[in-house]
Backbone as a chain_set.jsonl record, in Angstrom:
{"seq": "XXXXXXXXXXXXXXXXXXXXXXXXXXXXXXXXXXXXXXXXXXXXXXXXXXXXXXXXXXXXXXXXXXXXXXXXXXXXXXXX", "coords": {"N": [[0.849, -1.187, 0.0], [0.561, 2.401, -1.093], [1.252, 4.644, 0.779], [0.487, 8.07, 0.78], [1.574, 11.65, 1.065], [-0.614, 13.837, 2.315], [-2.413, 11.104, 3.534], [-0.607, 10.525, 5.673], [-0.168, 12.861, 6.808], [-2.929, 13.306, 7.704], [-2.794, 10.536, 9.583], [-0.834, 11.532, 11.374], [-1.737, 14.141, 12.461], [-4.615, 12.752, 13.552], [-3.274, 11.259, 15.909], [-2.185, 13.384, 17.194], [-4.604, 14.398, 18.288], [-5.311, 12.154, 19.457], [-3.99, 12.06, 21.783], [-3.834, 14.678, 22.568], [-6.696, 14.386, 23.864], [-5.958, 11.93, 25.591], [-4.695, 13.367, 27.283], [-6.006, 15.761, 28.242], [-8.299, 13.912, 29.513], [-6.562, 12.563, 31.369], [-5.494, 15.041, 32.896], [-8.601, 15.878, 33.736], [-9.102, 14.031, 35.514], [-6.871, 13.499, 37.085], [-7.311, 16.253, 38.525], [-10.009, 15.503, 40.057], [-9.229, 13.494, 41.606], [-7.352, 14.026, 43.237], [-7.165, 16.184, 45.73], [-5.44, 17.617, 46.713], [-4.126, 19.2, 44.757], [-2.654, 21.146, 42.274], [-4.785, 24.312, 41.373], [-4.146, 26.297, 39.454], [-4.511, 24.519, 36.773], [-5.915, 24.272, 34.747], [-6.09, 27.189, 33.706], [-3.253, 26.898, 32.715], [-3.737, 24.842, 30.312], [-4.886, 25.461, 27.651], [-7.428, 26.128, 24.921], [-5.432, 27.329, 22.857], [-2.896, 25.988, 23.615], [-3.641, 23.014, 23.55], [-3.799, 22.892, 20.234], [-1.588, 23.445, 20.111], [-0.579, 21.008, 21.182], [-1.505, 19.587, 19.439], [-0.004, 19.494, 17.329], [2.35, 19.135, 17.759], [3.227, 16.866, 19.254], [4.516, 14.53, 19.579], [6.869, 15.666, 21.068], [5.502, 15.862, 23.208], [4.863, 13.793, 24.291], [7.233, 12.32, 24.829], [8.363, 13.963, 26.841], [6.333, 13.254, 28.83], [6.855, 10.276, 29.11], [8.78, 10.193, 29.73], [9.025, 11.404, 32.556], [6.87, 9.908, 33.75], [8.722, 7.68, 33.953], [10.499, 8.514, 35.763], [9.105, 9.187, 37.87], [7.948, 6.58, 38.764], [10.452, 4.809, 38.312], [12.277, 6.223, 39.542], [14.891, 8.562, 41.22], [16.291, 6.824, 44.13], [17.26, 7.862, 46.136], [16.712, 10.31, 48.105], [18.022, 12.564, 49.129], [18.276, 14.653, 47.943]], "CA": [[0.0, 0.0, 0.0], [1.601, 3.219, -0.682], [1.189, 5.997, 1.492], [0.823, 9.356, 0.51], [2.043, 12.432, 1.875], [-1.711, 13.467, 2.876], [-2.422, 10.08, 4.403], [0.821, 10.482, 6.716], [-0.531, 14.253, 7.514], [-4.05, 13.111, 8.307], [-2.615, 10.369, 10.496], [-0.486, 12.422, 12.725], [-3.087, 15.053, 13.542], [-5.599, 11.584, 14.119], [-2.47, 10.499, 16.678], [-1.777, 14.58, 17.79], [-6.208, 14.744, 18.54], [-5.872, 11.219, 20.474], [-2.878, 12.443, 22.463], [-4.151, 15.613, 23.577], [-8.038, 13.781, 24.52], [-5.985, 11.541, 27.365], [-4.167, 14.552, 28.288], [-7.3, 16.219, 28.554], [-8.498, 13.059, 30.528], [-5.896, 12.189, 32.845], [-5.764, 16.341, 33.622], [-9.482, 15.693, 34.837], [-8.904, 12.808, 36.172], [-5.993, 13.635, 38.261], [-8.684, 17.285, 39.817], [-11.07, 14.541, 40.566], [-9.316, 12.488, 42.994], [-6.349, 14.817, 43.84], [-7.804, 17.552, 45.649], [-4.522, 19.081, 46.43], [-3.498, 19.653, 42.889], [-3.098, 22.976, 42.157], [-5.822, 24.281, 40.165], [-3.837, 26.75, 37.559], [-3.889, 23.857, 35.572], [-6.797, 25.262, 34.042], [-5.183, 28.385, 33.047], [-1.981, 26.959, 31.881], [-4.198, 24.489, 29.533], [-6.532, 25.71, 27.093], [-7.691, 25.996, 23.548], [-4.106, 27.383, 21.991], [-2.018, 24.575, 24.089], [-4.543, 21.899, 22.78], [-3.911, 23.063, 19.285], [0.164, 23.579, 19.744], [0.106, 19.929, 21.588], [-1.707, 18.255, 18.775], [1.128, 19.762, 16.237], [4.167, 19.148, 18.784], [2.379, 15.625, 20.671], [5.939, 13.418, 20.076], [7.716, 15.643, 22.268], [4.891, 15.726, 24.391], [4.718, 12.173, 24.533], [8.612, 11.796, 25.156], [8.099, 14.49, 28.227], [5.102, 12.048, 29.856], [7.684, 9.062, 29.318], [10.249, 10.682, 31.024], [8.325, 12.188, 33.687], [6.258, 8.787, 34.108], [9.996, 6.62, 33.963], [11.377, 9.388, 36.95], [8.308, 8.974, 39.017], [8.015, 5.34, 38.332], [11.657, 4.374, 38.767], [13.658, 7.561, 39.426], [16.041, 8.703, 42.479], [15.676, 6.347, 45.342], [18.365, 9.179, 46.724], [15.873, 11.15, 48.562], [18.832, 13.464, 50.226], [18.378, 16.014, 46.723]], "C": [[0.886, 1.238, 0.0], [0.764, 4.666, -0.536], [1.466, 7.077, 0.655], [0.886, 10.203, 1.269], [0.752, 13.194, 2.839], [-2.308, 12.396, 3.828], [-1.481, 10.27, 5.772], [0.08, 11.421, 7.37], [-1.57, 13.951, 8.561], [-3.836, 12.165, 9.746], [-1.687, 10.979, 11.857], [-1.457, 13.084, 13.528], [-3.517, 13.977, 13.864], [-4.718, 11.338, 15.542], [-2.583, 11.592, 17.939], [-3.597, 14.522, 18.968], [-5.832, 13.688, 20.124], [-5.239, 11.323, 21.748], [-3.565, 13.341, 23.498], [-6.392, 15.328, 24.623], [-7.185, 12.818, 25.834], [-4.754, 12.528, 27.87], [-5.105, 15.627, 28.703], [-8.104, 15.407, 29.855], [-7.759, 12.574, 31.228], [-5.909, 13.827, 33.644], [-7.11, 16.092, 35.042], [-9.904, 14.641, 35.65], [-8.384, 12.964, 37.804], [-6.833, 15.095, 39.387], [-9.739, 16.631, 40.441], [-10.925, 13.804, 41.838], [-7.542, 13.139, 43.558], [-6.906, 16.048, 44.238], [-6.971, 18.872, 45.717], [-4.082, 19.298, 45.244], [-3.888, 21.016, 42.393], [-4.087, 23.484, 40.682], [-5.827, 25.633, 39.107], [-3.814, 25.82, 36.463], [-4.497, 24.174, 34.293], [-6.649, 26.242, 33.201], [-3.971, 28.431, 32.402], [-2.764, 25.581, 30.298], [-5.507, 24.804, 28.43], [-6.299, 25.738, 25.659], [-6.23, 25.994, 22.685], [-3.188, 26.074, 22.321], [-2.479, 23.16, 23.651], [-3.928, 21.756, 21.503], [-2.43, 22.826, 18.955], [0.313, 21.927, 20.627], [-0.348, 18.915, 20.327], [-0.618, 18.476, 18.054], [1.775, 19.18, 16.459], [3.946, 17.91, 19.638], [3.558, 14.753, 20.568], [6.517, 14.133, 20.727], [7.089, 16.141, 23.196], [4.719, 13.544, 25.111], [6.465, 12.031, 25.078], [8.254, 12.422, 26.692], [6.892, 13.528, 28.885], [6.06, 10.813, 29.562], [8.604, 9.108, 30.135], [10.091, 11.19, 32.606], [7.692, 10.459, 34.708], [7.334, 7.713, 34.455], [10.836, 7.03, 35.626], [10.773, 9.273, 37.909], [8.167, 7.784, 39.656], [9.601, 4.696, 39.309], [13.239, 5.164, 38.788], [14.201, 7.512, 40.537], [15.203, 7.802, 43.492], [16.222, 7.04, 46.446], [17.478, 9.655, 47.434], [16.506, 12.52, 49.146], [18.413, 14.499, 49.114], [17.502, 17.082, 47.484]], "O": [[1.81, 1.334, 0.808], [0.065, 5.384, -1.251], [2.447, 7.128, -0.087], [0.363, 9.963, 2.357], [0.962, 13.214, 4.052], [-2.704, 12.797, 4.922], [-1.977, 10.066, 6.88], [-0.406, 11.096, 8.453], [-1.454, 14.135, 9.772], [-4.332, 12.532, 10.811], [-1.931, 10.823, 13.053], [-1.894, 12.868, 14.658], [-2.842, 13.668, 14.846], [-5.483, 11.191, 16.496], [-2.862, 11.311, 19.105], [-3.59, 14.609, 20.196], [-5.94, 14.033, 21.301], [-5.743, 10.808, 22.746], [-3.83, 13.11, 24.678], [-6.965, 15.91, 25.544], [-7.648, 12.908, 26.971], [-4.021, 12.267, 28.824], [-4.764, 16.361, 29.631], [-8.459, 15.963, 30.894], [-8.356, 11.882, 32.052], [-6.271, 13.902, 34.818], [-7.035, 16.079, 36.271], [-10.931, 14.513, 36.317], [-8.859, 12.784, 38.925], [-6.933, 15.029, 40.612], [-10.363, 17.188, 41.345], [-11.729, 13.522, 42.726], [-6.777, 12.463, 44.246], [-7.156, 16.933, 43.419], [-7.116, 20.045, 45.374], [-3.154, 20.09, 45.41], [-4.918, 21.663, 42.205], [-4.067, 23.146, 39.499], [-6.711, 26.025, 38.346], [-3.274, 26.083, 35.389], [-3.98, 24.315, 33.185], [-7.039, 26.189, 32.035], [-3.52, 29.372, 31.749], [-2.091, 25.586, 29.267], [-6.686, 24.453, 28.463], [-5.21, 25.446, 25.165], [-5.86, 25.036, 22.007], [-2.822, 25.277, 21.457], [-1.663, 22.265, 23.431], [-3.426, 20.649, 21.312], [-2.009, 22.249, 17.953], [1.496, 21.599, 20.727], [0.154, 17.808, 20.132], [0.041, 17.437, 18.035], [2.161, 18.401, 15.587], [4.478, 17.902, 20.748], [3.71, 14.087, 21.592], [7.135, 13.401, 21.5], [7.661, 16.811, 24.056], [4.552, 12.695, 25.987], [6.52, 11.319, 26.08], [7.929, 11.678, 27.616], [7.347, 13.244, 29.993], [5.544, 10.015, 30.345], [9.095, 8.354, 30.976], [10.919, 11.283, 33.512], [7.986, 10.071, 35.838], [6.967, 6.821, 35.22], [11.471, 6.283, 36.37], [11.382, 9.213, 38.977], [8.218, 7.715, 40.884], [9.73, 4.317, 40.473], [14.403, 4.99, 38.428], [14.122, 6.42, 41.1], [13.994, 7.865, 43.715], [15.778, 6.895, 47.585], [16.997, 8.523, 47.485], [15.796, 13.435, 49.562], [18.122, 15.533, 49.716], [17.31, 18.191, 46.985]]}, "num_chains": 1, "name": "protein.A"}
């Protein structure tokens, strides 16, 4: 099957959309059952950041791997 340069386009955005929907849903996820969680998150996420994460969503996706890998299995050091 050969891909065209359209096809490719359409699937990114499709990937960029699905990206920023569970970053949309873990956001309200995490105000739901975190009550301390500070609640600029609101204000630092909205329509433009949506729009610049579907564009830019692989190095949003690398930052949530790295973040999720550090929390996960980062410093057991605690002295920092």
């Amino acid at each position: 099957m050969i891909w065209s340069i359209l096809n490719i386009i359409v699937i990114y955005l499709l990937l960029g959309c699905i990206f920023t929907l569970i970053v949309d849903w873990a956001t309200e996820h995490a105000k739901k059952h975190w009550k301390d969680l500070d609640q600029s998150i609101d204000d630092d996420w909205n329509d433009e950041s949506r729009m610049l994460a579907i564009l830019i969503w692989p190095i949003g996706l690398l930052f949530f791997v790295n973040g999720y890998i550090q929390s996960r299995f980062g410093n057991n050091n605690k002295n920092n």
